[in-house]
N, C-alpha and C positions, 0 to 999 in steps of 0.2 A: 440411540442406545444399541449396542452390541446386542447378537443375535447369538454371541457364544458364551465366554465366561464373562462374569461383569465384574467392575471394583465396585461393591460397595461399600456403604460407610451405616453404623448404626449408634443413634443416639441413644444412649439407655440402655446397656446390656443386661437387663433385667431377667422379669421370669418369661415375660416376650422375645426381646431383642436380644438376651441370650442365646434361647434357644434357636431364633432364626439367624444369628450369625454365626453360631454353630452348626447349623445346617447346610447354612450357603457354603462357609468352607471349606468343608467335610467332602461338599461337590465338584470344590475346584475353584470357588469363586475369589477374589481378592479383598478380605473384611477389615475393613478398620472400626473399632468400636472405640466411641469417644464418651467417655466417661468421667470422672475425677479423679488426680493424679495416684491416688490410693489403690482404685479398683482398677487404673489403668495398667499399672506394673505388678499388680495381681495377674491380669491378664496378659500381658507380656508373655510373662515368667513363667505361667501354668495353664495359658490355656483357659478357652473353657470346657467345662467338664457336663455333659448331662446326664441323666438318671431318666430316662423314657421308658415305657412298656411298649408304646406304638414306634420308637425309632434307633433302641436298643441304647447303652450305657458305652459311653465315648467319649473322650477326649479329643480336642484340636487345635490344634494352636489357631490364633488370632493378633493381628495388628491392633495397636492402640493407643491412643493420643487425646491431645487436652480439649483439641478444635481439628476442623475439618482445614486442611490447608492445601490440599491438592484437587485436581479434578474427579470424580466419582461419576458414576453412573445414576445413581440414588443412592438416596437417604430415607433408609426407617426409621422413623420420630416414633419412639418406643418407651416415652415416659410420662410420665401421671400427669393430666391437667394442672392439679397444683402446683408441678416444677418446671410447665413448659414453657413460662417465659425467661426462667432463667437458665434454664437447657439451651434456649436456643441460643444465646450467645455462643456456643459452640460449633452453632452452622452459622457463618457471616456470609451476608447474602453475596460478598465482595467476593468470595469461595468457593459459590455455588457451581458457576458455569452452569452450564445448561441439565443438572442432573434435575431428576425426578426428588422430589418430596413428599414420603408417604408415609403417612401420620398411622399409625396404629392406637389409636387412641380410645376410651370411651368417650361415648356423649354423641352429639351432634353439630354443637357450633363451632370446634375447634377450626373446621376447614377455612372459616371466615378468618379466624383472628393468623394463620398461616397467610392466607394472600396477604394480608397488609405486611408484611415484611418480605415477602417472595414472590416472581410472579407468578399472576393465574395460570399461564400454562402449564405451569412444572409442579402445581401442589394437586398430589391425586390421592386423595383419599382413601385407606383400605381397611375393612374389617378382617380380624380373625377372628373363631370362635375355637377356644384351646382354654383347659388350666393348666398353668405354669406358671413356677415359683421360685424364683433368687434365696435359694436357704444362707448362700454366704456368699461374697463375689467370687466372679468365674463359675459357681455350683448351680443349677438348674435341675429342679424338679420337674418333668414335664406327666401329669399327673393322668389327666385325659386321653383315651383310646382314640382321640382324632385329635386335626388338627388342618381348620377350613379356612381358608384366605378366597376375599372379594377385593379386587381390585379397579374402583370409577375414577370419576375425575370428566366434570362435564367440560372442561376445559384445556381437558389433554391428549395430545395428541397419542392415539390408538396404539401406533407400533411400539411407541414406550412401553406402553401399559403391556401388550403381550408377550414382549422380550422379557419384562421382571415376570411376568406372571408362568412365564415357560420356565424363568431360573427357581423358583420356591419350589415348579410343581416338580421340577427336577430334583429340586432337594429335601423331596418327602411329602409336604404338605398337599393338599389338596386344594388350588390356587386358581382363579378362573377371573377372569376381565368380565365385569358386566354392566351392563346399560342404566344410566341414572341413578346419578349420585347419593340425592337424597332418600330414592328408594334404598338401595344397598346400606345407608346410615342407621335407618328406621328399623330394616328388618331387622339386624342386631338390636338398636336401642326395644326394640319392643319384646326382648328376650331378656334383655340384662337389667331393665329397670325391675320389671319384676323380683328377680334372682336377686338383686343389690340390695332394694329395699327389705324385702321381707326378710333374707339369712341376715342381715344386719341389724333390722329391727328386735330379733330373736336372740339372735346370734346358736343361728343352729345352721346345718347342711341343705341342702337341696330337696334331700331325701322328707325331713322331717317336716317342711313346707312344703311339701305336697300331700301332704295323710294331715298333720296335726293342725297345719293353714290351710287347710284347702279353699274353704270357701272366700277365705280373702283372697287366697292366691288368681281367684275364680275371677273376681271383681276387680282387680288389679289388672289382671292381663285383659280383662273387655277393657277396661279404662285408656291401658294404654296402647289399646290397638285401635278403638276409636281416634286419636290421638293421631297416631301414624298412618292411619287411611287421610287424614285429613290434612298431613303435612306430605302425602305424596308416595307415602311408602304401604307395605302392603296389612291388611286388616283382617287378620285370620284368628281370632283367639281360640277356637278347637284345634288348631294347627301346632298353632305356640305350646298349649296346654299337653300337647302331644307329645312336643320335644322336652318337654318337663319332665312326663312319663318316664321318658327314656333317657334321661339324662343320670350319669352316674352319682347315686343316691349320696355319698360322701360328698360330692363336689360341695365347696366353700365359693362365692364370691372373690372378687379381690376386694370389694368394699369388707367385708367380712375381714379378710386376713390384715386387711389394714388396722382396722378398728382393734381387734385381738393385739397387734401387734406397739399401738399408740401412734402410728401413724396418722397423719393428716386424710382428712375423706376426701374422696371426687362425690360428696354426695349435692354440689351444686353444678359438677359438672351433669353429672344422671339426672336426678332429682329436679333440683334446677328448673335445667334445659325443658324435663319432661312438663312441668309446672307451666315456666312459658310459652312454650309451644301451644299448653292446652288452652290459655291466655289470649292469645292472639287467633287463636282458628274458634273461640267458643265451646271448650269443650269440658263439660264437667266429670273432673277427677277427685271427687271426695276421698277416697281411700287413697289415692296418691298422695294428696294436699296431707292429712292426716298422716301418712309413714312418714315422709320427708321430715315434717315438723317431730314426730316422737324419734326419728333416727337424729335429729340432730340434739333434743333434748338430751335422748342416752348417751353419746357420745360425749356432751360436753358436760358430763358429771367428775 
């Protein structure tokens, strides 16, 4: 991979991949975002537009197409578990060449169901922690006074990972290559199952589940940090409980905004995932087992 400007290609120009392919090309970098023929000549034609306090209000133009059909540097897979198997039809693996694959996704098993269509070298796994939000195609809320990018991949070769991780930190974000995959999956999962289930189960902010739930929030985050010391990732809950603290008291979930919005949940991506996981290592999550089951009861009223 280039050590200078990169092409990349972004599946999903959402409230994600929006904003990070407005970012990359603001910097210089070559973005094609592959979208549906709708949102694609949205983008064409205008651009994406952001709306940031941390990265200010700008426009920039953007490339856009139905499928990935030229060589690329990477790929950020920046769309919802519930459409990524038919998202990826848009990356055919015949296409790929040797670019990186880097899922921004929530959850934790999606890296598995990536190899089976791609190979293990080139799917690298990467967390962000950012709210951002698609108010209309090409438009991007990016809501959050940060915005952190982890980029592993036990099976990929290093100088990829710090040439994309040098082009993000270049274009804003705060972007770093780190050691061990499932750890880097967990530290996130053990931040966002909390976040997901509770504003969801509620259907309130951040702020409000940390004073009005607290005590659940309390036993939710030991549950699911038990959980992720167990699957290899790190077991802090006064840690987690800390960045709750401090987390901007409005923020909403995406689980949340979906559910508001009648959208489809990733609550078996989160949820799920979290459930099995605890399944297989032994771990008892009553307060988990209990949201997942009433988030999906609410939802499907």
């Amino acid at each position: 991979m280039s050590s200078e400007k990169l092409t990349v290609a972004v599946l999903g120009p959402g409230g994600v991949g929006g904003l990070l392919a407005a970012l990359l090309a603001r910097a210089g970098h070559r973005v094609t975002c592959l979208a549906g023929e709708a949102t694609a000549e949205v983008l064409r034609t205008r651009g994406i537009q952001i709306r940031s306090g941390q990265f200010g209000d700008f426009t920039v133009p953007v490339e856009a197409a139905g499928e990935l059909d030229g060589p690329v540097d990477a790929v950020l897979v920046a769309v919802k578990l519930t459409t990524l198997d038919a998202a990826l039809a848009r990356v055919p693996a015949k296409a790929l060449g040797d670019a990186l694959v880097v899922p921004f996704l929530n959850g934790v098993e999606h890296p598995a169901l990536l190899r089976e269509r791609y190979p293990e070298a080139q799917v690298a796994p990467g967390v962000i922690r950012v709210e951002s939000t698609r108010v209309a195609p090409g438009v991007i809320e990016h809501g959050s006074p940060f915005t952190e990018i982890d980029l592993a991949g036990d099976t990929v070769p290093r100088a990829g990972l710090e040439a994309l991780a040098g082009a993000l930190a270049e274009a804003g974000p705060v972007a770093r290559v780190v050691d061990g995959e499932a750890a880097a999956l967990w530290a996130k999962m053990a931040f966002l199952a909390p976040f997901a289930l509770l504003t969801t189960r509620y259907g309130v902010s951040v702020g409000e589940v940390r004073t009005v739930h607290r005590e659940e929030l309390t036993a939710l985050v030991e549950e699911t940090a038990a959980v992720s010391g167990a699957c290899g990732g790190p077991a802090d809950p006064a840690g987690t409980l800390a960045r709750y603290d401090a987390f901007p008291a409005q923020s909403k979930s995406s689980m949340l905004r979906d559910a508001e919005a009648g959208r489809p949940l990733e609550l078996d991506a989160i949820g799920g995932a979290l459930l099995r996981a605890a399944e297989r290592h032994g771990v008892a999550v009553p307060v988990a087992a209990r949201l997942v089951r009433e988030v999906g009861e609410r939802t499907a009223r």
